[in-house]
C-alpha positions in Angstrom: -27.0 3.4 -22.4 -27.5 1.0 -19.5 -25.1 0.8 -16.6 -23.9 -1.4 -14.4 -24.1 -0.8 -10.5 -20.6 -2.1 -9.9 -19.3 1.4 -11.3 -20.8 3.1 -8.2 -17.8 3.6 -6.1 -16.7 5.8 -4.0 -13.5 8.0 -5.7 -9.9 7.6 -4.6 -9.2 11.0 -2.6 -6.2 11.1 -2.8 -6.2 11.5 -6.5 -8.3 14.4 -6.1 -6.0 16.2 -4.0 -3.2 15.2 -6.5 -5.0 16.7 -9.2 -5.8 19.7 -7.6 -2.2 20.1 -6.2 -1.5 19.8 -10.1 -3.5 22.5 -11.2 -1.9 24.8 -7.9 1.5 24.1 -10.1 0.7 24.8 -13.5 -0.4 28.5 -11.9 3.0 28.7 -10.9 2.8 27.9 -7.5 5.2 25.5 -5.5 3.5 22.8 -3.3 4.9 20.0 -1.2 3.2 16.9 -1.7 2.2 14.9 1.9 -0.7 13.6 -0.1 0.3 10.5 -2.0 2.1 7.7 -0.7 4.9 7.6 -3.7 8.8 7.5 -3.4 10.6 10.4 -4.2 13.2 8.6 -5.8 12.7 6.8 -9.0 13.4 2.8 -9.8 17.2 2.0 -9.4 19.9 2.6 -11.8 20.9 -1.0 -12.4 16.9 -1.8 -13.3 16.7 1.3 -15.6 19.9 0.2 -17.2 18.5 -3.6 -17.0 15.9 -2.7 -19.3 17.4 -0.3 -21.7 19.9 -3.2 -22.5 16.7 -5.9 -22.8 15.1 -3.4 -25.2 18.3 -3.3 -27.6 18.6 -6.9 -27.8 15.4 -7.7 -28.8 11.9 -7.4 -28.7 9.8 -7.2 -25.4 6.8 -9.1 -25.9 3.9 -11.5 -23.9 5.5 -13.4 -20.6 3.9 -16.2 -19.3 1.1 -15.5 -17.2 2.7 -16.2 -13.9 5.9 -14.1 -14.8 8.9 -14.6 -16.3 10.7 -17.8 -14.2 14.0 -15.5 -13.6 11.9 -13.3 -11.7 10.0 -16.0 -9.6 12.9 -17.6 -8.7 14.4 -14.2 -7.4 11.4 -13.4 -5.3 11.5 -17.2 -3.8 15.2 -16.3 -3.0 14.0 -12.7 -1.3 11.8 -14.6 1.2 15.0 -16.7 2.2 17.2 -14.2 2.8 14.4 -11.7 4.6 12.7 -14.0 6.6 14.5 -17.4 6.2 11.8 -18.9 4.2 12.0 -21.6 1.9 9.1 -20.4 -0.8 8.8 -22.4 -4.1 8.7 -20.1 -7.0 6.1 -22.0 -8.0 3.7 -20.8 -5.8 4.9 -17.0 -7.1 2.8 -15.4 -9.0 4.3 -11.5 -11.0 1.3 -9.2 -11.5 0.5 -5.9 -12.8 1.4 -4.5 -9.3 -0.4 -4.9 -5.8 -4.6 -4.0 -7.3 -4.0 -6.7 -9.5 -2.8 -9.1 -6.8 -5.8 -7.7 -5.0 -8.1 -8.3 -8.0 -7.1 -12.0 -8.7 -7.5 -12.7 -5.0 -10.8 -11.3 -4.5 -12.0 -13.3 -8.2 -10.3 -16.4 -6.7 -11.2 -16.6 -3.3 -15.0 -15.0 -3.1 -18.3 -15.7 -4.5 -20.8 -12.7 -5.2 -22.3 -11.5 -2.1 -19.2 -12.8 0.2 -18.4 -10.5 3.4 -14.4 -9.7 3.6 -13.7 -8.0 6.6 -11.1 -4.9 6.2 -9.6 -2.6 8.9 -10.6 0.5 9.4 -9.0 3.1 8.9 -7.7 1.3 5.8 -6.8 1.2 2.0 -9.7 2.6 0.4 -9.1 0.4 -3.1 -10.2 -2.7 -0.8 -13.8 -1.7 -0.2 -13.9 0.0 -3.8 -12.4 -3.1 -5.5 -15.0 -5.4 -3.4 -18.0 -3.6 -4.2 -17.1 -3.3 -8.1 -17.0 -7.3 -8.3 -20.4 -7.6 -6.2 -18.4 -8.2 -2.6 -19.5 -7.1 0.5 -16.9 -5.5 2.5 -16.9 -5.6 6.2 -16.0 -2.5 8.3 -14.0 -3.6 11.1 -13.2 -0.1 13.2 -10.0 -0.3 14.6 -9.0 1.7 17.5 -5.5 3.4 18.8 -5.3 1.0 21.8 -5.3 -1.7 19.2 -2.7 0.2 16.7 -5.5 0.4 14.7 -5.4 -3.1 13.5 -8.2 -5.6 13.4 -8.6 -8.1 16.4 -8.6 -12.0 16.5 -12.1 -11.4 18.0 -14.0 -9.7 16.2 -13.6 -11.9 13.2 -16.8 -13.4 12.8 -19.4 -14.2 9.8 -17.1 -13.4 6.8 -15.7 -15.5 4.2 -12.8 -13.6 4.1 -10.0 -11.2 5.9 -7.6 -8.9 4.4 -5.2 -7.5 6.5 -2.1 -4.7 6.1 1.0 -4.6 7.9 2.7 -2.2 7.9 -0.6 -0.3 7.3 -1.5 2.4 5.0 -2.8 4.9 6.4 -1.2 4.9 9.6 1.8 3.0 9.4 1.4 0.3 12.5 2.5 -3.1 12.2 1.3 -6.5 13.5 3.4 -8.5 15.7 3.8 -12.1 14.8 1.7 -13.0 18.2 -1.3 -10.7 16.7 -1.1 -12.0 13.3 -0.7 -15.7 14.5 -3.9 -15.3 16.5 -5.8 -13.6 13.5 -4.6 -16.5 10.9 -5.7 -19.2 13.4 -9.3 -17.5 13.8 -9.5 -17.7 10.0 -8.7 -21.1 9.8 -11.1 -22.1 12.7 -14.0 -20.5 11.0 -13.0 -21.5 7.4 -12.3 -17.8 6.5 -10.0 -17.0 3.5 -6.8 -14.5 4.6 -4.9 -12.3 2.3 -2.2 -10.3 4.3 -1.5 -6.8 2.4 3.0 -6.8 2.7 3.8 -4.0 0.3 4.9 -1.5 3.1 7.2 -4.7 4.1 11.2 -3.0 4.3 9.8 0.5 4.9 10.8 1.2 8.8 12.9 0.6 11.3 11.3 -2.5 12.8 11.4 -5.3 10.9 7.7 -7.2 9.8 6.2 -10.3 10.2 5.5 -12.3 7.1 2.3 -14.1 7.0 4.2 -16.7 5.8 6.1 -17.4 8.5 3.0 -18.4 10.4 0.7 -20.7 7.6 1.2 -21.5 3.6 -2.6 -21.5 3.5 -3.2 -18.0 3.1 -2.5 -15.4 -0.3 0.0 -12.8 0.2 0.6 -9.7 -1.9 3.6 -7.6 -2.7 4.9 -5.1 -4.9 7.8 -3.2 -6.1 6.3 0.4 -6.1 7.2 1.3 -2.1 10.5 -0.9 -1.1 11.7 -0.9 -4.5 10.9 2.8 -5.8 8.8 1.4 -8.4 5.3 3.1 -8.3 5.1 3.9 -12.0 6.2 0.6 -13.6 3.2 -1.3 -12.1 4.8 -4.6 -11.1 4.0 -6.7 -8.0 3.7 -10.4 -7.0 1.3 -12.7 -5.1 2.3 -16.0 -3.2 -0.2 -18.6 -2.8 -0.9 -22.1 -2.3 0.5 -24.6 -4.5 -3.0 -26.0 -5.0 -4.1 -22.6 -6.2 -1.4 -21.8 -8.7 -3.1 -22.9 -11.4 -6.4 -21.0 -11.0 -4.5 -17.9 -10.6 -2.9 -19.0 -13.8 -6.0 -19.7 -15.5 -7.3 -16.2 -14.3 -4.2 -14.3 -15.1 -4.5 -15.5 -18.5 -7.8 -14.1 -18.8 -7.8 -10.8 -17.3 -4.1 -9.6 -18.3 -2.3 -11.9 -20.2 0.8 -11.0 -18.0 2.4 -8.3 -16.6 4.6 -5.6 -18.5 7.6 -7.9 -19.8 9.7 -4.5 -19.6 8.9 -4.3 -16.0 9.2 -7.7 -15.2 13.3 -7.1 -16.5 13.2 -4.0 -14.3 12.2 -5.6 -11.1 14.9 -8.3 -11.4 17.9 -6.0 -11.7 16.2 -3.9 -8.8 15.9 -6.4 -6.3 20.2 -6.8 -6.5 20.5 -2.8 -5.6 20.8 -3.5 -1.9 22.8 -0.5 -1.5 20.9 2.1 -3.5 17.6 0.7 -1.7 19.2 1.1 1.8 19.3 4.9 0.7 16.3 5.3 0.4 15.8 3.5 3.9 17.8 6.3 5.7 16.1 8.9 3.5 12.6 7.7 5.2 14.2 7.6 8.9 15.2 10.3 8.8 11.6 11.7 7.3 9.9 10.4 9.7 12.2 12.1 13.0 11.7 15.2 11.0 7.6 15.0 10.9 7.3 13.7 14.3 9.1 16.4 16.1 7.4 19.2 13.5 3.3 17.8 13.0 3.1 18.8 16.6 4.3 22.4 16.8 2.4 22.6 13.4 -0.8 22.0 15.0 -1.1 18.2 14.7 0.1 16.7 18.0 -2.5 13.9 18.1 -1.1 10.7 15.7 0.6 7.5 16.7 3.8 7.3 15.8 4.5 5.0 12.6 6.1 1.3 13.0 6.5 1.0 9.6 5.8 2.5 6.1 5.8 6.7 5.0 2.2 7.8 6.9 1.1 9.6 9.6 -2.3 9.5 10.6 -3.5 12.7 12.6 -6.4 13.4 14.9 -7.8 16.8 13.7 -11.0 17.0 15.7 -9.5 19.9 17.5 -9.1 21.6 14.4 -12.0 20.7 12.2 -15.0 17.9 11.8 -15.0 18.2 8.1 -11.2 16.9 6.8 -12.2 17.5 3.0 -12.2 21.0 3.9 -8.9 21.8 5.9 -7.1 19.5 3.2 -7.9 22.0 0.7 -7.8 25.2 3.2 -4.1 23.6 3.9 -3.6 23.3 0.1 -4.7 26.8 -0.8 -3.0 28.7 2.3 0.1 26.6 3.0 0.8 25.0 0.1 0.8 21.4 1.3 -1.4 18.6 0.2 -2.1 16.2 2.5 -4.8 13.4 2.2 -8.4 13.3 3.8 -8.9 10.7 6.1 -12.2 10.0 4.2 -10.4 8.0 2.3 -9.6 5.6 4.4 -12.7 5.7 7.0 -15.8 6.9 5.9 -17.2 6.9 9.1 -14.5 8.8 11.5 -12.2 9.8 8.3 -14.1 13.6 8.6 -11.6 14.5 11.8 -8.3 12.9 10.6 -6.0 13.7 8.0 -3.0 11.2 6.3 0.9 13.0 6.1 3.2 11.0 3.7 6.5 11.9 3.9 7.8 9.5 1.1 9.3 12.4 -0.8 13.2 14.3 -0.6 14.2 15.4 3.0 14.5 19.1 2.0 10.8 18.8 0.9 9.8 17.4 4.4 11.7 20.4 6.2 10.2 23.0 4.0 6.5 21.4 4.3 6.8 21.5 8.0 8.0 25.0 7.9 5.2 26.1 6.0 2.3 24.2 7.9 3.8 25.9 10.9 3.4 29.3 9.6 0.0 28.5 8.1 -1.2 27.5 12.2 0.2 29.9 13.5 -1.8 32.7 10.7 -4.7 30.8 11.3 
């Protein structure tokens, strides 16, 4: 049968690797996972008991589209308390995690054939997502001097900017200066801005909202990094009060709502300020760990993270084909790490991402073994 070209995209690495990792297991093997950028730890115990005591007192069924108001008012609360905000949870919107946020954005904001301008190195899911609903996206290559994130400057001739901070794949951050001078170049030119905040919480220096700086932009966040949460698939968007309602109306359409039983999860978790601060230290202390090891394990070249679970490595010493040491790391080693195809398909071929959102003990023995595996090789 006929098909339709917004299918023709590009696949997400990173699921690859994961699957091939998988297959590495069921022979038996053990492998440390650098490759995905998931916590180690599941949701919190007060959500998972939140839910099982929802589910025995009755039944779980459709939400309103926008969430359920518990859960809005919670998040309007969050931004208060993190960045001294005064948010109406009216203009919160709960969605089937942070690709749906990106999906009613792009559906809201753009027209077919509209440019959006994305960082690169970058999440590959943007450019995908874009292409599959007839978008254009715009390759803005980032450099090191920059942090690899996008300049106020060389914004020009989109309709739109997405923009990540903290930033998968290399954990930098924009500074409040940076990402005031970006949102006031998109509101010169008339340019739509969606700031990507799901890394926000992850590091020890602490992000700038895009909120703190204009209420005429979207925002997205979700609960699968801060809040342990990958599984459950539950974000949130904040936009505009005049754009509530089309996000409604589009909500409606495309999901109905998101999972009531997640929506109930993601309540009780965002009250677990002590269980989450765990997993805070967990990641410091991650990081220290792969910044003193990637080097004498043959990856000296990265800058170091502000925020998030990611390094980002230089490997053109080692290789100019990244597919290929992934899985020659994967089969000799025992690690899976990501190629940096994924998130730059122009200079991705010589870099490779390191996640260390796992256990501490899994960092340690990763780095043990990548050391071994350079010095072999």
């Amino acid at each position: 049968m006929k098909i339709s070209s917004r299918g023709d995209v590009a696949p997400f690495i990173v699921m690859d690797v994961m699957e091939a990792a998988r297959k590495e297991e069921e022979k038996g093997r053990s492998i440390i996972h650098m490759e995905v950028g998931q916590p180690g730890t599941g949701a919190p115990e007060a959500a998972r008991q939140a839910l099982a005591q929802a589910m025995e007192t009755g039944p779980l069924g459709y939400t309103v589209a926008l969430g359920i108001p518990a859960l809005r008012a919670r998040i309007s609360r969050h931004y208060k308390a993190q960045y001294g905000l005064d948010i109406a949870p009216e203009r919160v919107v709960v969605t089937a995690g942070s690709s749906a946020g990106f999906l009613l954005s792009f559906i809201s904001l753009f027209d077919t054939g509209d440019r959006v301008a994305i960082g690169d190195p970058g999440y590959p899911s943007y450019r995908n997502i874009l292409k599959s609903l007839g978008l254009e996206p715009v390759r803005l290559e980032t450099t090191l001097e920059n942090r690899f994130q996008p300049i106020a400057g060389d914004i020009d001739n989109v309709q739109g900017l997405l923009v990540a901070s903290p930033a998968n794949p290399t954990g930098t951050m924009l500074g409040k200066p940076e990402l005031g001078a970006l949102i006031e170049r998109c509101a010169a030119k008339g340019i739509s801005f969606i700031s990507d905040e799901i890394y926000h919480g992850i590091g020890a220096q602490k992000p700038v909202s895009a909120l703190e700086i204009s209420d005429d932009i979207y925002v997205i966040n979700s609960f699968s990094k801060y809040f342990s949460m990958t599984g459950w698939r539950i974000g949130w968007m904040v936009v505009p009060p005049s754009h509530v309602r089309r996000i409604e109306r589009l909500s409606q359409n495309l999901f109905i709502c998101a999972s009531h039983a997640s929506q109930v999860a993601a309540l009780a978790a965002m009250d677990c300020e002590d269980e989450l601060r765990c997993h805070q230290e967990t990641y410091a202390r991650n990081r220290a760990v792969m910044i003193k090891g990637l080097p004498k394990a043959g990856f000296p070249n990265f800058a170091p993270p502000d925020g998030a679970f990611y390094i980002y490595a230089d490997v053109s010493d080692l290789t100019d084909n990244s597919l290929d040491l992934a899985a020659e790391i994967l089969r000799d080693a025992g690690v899976a790490t990501t190629p940096g195809l994924d998130f730059d398909p122009l200079r991705g071929h010589q870099t490779l991402r390191f996640s260390y959102a796992g256990k501490t003990e899994d960092m340690i023995e990763g780095i043990a073994r990548l050391q071994a595996w350079f010095a072999a090789r």
